[in-house]
MIGU-375620 format. One line per 8 residues: their letters; for each residue x negated, y, z of N, C-alpha, C, O, CB. Coordinates in Angstrom, 2 decimals. Last residue first. Glycine has a CB too. Layout:
BEGIN
a	X/Y/Z/X/Y/Z/X/Y/Z/X/Y/Z/X/Y/Z; ...
//
This chain:
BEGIN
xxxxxxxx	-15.83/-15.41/13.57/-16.33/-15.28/14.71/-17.39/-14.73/14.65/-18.03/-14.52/15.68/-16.41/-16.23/15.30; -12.60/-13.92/12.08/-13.99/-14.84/11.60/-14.55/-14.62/13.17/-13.97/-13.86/13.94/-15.25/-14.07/9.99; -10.24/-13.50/12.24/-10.05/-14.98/12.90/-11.35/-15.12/12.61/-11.75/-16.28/12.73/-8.92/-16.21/12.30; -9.88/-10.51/11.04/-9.67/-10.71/12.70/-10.38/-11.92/13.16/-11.07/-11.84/14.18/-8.04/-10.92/13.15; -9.51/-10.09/8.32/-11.03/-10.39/9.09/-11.15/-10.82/10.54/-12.12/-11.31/11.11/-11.89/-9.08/9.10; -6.89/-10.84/8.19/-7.65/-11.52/7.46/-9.51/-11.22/7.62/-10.44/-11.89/7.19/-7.01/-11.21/6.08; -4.99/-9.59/9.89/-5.00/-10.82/9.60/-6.57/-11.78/8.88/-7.03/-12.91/9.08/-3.81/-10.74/8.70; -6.13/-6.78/10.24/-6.69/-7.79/11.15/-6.31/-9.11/11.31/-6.73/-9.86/12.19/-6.61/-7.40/12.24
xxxxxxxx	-5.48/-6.33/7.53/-7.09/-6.34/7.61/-6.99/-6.92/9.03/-7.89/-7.74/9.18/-8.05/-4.68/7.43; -2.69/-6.51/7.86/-3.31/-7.61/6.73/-4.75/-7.85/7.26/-5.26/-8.95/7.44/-3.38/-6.96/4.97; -2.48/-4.17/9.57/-1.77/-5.49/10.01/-2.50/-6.55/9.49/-2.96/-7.43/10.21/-0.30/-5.64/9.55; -2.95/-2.38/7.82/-3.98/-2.35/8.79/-3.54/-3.96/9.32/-4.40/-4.84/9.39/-3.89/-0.88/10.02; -1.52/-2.66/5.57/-2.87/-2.73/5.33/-3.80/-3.04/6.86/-4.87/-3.64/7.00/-3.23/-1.26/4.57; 0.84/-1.94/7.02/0.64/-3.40/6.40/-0.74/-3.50/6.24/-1.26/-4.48/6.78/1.36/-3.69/4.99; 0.22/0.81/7.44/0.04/0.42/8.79/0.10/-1.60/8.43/-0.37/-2.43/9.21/1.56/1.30/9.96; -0.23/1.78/5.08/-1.80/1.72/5.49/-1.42/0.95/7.10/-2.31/0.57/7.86/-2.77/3.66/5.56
xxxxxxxx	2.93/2.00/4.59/1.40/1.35/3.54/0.17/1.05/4.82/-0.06/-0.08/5.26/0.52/3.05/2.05; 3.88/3.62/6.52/3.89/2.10/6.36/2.77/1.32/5.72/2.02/0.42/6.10/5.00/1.76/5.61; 2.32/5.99/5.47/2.24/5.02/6.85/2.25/3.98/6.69/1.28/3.22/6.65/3.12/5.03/7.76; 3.36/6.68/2.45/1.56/6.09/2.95/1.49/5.32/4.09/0.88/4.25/4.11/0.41/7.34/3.39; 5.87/7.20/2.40/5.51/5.87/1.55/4.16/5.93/2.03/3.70/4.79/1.97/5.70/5.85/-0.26; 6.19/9.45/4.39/6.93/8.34/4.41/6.60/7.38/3.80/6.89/6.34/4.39/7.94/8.48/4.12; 3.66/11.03/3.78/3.56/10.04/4.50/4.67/9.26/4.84/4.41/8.31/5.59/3.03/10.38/5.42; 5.36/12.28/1.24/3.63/11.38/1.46/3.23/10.67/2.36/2.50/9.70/2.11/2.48/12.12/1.61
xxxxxxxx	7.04/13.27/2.39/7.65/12.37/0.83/6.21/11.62/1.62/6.18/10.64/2.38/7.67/13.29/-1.51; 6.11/15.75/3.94/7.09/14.41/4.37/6.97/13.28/3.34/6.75/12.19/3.86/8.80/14.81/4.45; 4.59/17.04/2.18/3.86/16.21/2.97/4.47/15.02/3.86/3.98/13.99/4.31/3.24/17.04/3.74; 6.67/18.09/0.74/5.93/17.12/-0.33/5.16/16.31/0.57/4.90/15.15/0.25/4.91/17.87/-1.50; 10.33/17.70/1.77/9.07/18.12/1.85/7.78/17.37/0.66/7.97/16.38/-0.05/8.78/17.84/3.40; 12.75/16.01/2.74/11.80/15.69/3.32/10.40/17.03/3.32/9.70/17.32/4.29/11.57/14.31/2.66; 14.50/16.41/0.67/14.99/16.39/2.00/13.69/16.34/3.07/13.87/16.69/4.23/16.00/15.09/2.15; 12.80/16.10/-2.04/13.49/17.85/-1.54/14.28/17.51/-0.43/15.09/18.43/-0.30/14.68/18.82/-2.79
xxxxxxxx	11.99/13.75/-2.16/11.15/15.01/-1.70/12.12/16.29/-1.63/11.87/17.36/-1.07/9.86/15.33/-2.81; 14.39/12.41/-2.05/13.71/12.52/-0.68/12.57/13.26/-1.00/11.95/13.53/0.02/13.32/11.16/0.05; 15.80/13.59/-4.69/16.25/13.19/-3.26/14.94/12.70/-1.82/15.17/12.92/-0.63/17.28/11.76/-3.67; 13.34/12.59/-6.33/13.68/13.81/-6.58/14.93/13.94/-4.62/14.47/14.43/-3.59/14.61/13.85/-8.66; 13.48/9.31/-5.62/12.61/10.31/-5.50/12.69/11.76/-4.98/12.36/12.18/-3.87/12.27/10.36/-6.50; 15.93/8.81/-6.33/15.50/8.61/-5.27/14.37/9.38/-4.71/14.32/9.96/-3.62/15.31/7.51/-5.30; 16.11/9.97/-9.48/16.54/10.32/-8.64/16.49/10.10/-7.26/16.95/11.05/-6.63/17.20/10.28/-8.96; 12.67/8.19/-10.39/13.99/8.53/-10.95/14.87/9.51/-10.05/13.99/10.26/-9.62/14.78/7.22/-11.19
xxxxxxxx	10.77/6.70/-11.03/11.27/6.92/-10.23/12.43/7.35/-9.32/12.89/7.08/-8.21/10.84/7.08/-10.28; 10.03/5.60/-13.59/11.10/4.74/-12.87/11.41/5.29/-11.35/12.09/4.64/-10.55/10.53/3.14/-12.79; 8.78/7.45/-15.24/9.97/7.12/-15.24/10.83/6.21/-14.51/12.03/6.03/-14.71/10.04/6.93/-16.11; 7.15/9.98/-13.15/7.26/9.00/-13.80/8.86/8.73/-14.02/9.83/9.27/-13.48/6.48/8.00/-13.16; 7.17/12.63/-11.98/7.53/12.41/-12.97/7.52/11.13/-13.47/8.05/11.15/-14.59/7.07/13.10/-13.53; 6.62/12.13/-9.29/7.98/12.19/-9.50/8.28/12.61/-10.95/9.43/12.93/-11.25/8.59/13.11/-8.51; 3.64/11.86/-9.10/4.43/10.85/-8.90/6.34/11.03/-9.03/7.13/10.10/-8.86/3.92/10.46/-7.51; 3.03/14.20/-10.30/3.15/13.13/-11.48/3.69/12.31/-10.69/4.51/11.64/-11.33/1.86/12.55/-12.31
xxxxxxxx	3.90/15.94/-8.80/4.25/16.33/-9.43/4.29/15.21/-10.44/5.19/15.09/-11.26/3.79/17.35/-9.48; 1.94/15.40/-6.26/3.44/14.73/-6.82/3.96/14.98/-7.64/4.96/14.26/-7.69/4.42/14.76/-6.27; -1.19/13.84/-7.43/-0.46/15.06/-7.06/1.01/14.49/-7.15/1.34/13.50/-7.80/-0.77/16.41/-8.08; -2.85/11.68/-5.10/-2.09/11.64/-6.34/-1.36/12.87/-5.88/-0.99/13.14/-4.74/-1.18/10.23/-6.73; -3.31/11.35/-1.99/-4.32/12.20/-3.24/-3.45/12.71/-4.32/-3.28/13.92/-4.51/-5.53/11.14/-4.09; -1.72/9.77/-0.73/-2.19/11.04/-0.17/-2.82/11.54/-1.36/-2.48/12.72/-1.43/-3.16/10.97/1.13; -1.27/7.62/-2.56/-0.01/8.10/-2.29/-0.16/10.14/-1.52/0.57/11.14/-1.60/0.66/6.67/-1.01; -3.62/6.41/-2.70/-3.48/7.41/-3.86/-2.44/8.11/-3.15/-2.64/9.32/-3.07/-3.07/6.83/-5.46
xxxxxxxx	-3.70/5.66/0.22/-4.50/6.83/-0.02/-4.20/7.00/-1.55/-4.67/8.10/-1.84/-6.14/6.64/0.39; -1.55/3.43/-0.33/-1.93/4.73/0.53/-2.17/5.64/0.36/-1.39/6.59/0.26/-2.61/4.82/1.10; -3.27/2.30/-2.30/-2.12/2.96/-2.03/-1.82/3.67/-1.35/-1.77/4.83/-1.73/-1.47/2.55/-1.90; -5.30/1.07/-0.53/-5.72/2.25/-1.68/-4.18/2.37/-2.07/-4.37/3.59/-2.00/-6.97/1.72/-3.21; -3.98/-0.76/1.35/-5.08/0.39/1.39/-5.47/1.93/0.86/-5.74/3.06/1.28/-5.87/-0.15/0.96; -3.00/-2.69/-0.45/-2.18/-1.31/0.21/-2.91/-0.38/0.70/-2.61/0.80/0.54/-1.29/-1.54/1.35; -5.50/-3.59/-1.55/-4.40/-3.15/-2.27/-3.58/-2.13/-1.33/-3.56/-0.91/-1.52/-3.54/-4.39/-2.75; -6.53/-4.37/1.06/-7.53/-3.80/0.22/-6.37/-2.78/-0.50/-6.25/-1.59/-0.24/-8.47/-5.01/-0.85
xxxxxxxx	-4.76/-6.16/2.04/-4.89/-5.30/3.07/-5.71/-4.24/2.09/-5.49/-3.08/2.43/-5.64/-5.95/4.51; -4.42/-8.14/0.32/-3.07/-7.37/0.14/-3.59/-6.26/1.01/-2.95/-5.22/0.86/-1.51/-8.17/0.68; -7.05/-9.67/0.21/-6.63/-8.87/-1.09/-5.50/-7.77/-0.62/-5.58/-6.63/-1.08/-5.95/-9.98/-2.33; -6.34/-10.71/2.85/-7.64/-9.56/2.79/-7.38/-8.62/1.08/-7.48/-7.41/0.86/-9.62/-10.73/2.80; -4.58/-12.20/2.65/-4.42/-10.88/3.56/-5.25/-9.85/3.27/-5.11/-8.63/3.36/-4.64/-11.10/4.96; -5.33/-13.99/0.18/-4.30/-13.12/0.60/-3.79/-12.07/1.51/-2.87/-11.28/1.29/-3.79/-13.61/0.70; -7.56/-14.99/1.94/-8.26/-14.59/0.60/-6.93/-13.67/0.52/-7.19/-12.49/0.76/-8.67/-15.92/-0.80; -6.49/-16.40/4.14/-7.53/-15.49/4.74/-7.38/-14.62/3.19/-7.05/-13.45/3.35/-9.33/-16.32/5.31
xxxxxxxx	-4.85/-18.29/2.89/-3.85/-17.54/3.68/-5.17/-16.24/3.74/-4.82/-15.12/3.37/-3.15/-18.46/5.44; -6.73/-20.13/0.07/-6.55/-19.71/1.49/-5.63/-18.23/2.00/-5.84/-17.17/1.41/-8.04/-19.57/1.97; -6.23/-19.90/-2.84/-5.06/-20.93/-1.73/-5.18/-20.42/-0.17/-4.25/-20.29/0.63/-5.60/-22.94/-1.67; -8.87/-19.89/-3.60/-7.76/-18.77/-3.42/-6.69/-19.21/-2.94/-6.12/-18.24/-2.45/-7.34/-18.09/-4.55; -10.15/-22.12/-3.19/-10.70/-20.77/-2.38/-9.15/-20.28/-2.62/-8.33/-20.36/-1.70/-12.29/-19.62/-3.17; -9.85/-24.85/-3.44/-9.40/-24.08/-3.63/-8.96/-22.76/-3.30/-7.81/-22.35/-3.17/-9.10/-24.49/-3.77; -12.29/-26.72/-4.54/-12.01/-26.35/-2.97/-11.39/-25.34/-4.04/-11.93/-25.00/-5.09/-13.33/-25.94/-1.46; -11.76/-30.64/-5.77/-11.79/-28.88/-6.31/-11.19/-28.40/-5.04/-10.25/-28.90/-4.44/-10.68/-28.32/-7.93
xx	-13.10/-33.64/-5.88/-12.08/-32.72/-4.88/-12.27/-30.99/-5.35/-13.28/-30.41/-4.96/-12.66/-32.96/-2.93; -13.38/-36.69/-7.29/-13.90/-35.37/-7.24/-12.81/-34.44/-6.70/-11.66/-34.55/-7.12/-14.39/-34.92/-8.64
//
């Protein structure tokens, strides 16, 4: 007897990680900053690049990248269907 091991596939990992950074992203645009720089592990890195940057700089320095892996992942992982 052979068990198919859906989640093993490379396709099931791009498409989860492209979903996940996705919506990162976009909390990263929504979420007020005021709570993202209050948490506790953010700590002084934070507090340092929003006051060099701005609140709309801070937001899209951590969203781009985000949504540009997300975009990378989503044409890893819907790109290869026919």
């Amino acid at each position: 007897m052979t068990q198919d091991h859906i989640h093993d596939d490379p396709i099931v990992v791009f498409r989860a990680s492209a979903i996940l950074l996705a919506v990162f992203a976009l909390a990263v645009l929504i979420v007020p900053l005021d709570w993202i720089l209050g948490g506790a592990k953010s700590g002084s890195f934070m507090m340092a690049v929003a006051r060099e940057f701005g609140e709309w700089g801070t937001r899209l320095l951590f969203a781009v990248p985000c949504a540009l892996l997300a975009a990378w992942a989503g044409r890893l992982g819907w790109g290869h269907e026919s």
